[in-house]
N, C-alpha and C positions, 0 to 999 in steps of 0.2 A: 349439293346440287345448286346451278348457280340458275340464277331468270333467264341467260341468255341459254344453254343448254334445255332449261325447261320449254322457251318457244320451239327450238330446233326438233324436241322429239312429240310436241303436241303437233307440229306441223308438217311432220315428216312423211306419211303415210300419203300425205297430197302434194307434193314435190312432185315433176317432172325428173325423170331418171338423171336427168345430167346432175341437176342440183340437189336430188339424195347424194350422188357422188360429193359435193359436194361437201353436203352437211356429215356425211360419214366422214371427208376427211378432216373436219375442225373438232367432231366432238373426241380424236381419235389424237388430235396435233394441233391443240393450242396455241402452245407453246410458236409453233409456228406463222402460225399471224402477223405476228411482233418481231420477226425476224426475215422477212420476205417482203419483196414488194407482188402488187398481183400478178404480175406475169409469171414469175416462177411460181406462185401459188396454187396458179392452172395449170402449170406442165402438172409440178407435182400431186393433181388430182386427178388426173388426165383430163379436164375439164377446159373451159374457157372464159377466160375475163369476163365477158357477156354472161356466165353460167351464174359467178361467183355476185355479179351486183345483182344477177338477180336474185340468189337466193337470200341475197341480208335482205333484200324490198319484201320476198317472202314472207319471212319470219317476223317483218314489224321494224326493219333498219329504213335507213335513207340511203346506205350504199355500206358497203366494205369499212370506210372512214369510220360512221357511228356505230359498226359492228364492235369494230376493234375500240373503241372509246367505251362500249359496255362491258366487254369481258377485264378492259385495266380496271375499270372501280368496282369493280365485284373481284377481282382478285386483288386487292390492296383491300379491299372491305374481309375479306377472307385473311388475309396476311394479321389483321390488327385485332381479329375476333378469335383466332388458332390457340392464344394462349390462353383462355379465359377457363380452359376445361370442360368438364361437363360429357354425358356420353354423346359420341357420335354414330352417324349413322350409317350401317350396312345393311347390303340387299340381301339379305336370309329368306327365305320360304317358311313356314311354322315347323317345317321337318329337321332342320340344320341347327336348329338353336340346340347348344348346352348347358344351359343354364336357367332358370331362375332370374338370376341377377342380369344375364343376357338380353334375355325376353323385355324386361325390364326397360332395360336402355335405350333397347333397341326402339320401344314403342314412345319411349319420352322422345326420341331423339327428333324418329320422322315425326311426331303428333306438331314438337314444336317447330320443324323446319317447316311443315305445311301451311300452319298459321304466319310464319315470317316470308315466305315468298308469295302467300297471296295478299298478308300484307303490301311488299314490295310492288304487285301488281294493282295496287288499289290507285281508280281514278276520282277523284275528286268531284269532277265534274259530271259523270255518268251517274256516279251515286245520289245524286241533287237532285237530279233529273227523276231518277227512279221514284225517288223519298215523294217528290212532286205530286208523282202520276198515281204515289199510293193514298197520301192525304188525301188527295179530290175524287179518289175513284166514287163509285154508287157502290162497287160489291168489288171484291179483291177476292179470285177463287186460287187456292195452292195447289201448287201440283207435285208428287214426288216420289221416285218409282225406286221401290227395293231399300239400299242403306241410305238412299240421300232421302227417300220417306222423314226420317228422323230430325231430319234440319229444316225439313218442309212442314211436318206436325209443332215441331218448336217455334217457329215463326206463326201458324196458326195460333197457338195458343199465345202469345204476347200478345196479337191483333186482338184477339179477340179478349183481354185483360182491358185493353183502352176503349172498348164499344166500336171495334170497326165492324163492319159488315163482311166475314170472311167466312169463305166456305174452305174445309179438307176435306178427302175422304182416302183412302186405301184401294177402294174398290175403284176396278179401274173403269165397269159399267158403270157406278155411279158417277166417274169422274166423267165418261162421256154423256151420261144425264144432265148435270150439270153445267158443261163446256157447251153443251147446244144451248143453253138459253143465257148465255153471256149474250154480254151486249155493246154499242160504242160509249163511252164513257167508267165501262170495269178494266178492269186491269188481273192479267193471269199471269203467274209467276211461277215458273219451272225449276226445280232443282232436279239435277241431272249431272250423273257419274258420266257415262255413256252418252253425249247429245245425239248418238246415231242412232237411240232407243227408240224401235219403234211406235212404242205407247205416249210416247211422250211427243214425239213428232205429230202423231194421229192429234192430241189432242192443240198442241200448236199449231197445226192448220186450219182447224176451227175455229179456234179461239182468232186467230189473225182475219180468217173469211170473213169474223162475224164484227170487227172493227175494234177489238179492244184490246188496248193498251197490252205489249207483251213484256217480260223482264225476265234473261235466263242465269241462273247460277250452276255455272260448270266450269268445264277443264279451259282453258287456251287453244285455240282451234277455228280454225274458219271449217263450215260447215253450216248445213240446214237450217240448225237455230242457232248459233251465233251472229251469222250473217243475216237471219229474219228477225231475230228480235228488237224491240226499240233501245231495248237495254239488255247489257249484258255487263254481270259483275264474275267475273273468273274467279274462282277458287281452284287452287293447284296444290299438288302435293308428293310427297317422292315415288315411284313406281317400284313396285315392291310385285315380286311374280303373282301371276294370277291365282295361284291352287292358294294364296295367301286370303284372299276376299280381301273388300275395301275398307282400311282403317283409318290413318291417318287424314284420309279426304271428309270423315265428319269434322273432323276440328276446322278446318279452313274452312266448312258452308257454317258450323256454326258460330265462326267468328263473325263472317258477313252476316248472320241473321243478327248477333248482337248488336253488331254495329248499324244495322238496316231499323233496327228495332228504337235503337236510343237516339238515331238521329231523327225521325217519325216523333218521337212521343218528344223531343226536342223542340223539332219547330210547330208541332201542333200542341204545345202545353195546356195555356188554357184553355182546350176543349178539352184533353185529356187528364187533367189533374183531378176530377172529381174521381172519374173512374179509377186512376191508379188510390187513390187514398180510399173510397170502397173499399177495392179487393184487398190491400192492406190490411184495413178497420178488421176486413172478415176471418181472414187467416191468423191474425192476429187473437183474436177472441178465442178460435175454434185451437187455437193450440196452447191455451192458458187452460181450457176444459182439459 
């Protein structure tokens, strides 16, 4: 699965019918992009020219033009990486596997394809921004509902390795205990499978009413909190049917937590070096007993 099909179907659900039509017929006739100019690209959609610029402006294009210029380097980026081997990845449910060695592949294949496209989506300059609002917060509270819990508890426990002031909790009353006495100058940070989740939204309204710094890890998607938060780092990853549960989407939140984490303890060193050499000194000791 390439980045420009992953915008296509993180955005699809909020497309105008013309321009589902649309995106139904590129993720169906690639191939055809490249061999059409637009006008015959809207008969053969039944759609129209008008349909077509808008749905690249949708999805994150500048028009048709930059469309077609992101699917050629991800298909020549695909053409020069196809011989290298290794397993690939198919859309199995937990019920269709035969194997052992199936199951196997199958879960290295998507785990690593999820950390290389949201690799791929990683902005530079958002993530600066975030790292910013996390060193200078007063109290930094995490938020993380269900499997993405797990990459939210993980980034808790780094923050709180270097002496930040961070709050987790599970409990979703405690997390609205908490969410009420934030304040302007905290910063709340959402990990989020579902950004349509309504526990997580409840608590991102709050948290936003009450002036403090917001920052969301989730899918690709314009929506509630992507478009409300100050920051938003995407984590994406391949879609695998539902009766499956969420897997391959912890490896891309906890890549961005590693990286959220080392860039933090990076440009804040010297406050943070006593503390990481502590917890060291301590673990260290305690596993020599």
């Amino acid at each position: 699965m390439n980045i420009v099909s992953e915008r296509i179907r993180s955005h699809y659900e909020e497309l105008p019918t013309s321009e589902k039509m649309v995106a139904d017929f590129v993720l169906e006739n690639k191939d055809a992009l490249f061999r059409h100019p637009i006008k015959e690209l809207a008969k053969m959609s039944g759609t129209t020219q008008a349909a077509w610029t808008r749905f690249a402006q949708a999805i994150g294009y500048e028009g048709l033009k930059d469309l077609k210029n992101a699917y050629y380097s991800e298909a020549n980026d695909t053409i020069e990486k196809s011989d290298k081997g290794g397993p690939k990845v198919t859309f199995k449910d937990v019920n269709e596997y035969t194997s052992l060695q199936s199951i196997a592949d199958n879960i290295c294949a998507t785990s690593v394809q999820a950390v290389q496209t949201t690799y791929r989506l990683f902005d530079a300059g958002t993530f600066s921004e975030a790292v910013a609002d996390i060193i200078e917060a007063r109290q930094i509270q995490v938020f993380g509902i269900g499997t993405a819990g797990v990459a939210a508890y993980d980034l808790f426990c780094k923050l709180l390795r270097i002496h930040y002031n961070v709050l987790f909790n599970q409990d979703h009353h405690m997390n609205l205990m908490t969410v009420s006495q934030i304040r302007e100058g905290d910063v709340a940070i959402f990990f989020c499978d579902n950004a349509k989740n309504a526990e997580i939204i409840q608590l991102f309204d709050i948290a936003k009413k009450r002036g403090a710094k917001t920052i969301a890890i989730t899918k690709l998607g314009n929506n509630h909190l992507t478009t409300g938060c100050d920051h938003v780092l995407f984590a994406t990853s391949p879609e695998i049917d539902k009766k499956s549960g969420i897997t391959s989407s912890r490896f891309a939140q906890l890549f961005l937590v590693d990286t959220l984490y080392t860039a933090i303890a990076n440009r804040d060193y010297e406050n943070v070096k006593g503390f990481l050499k502590d917890s060291y000194d301590v673990f260290h000791e305690t596993s020599r007993d």
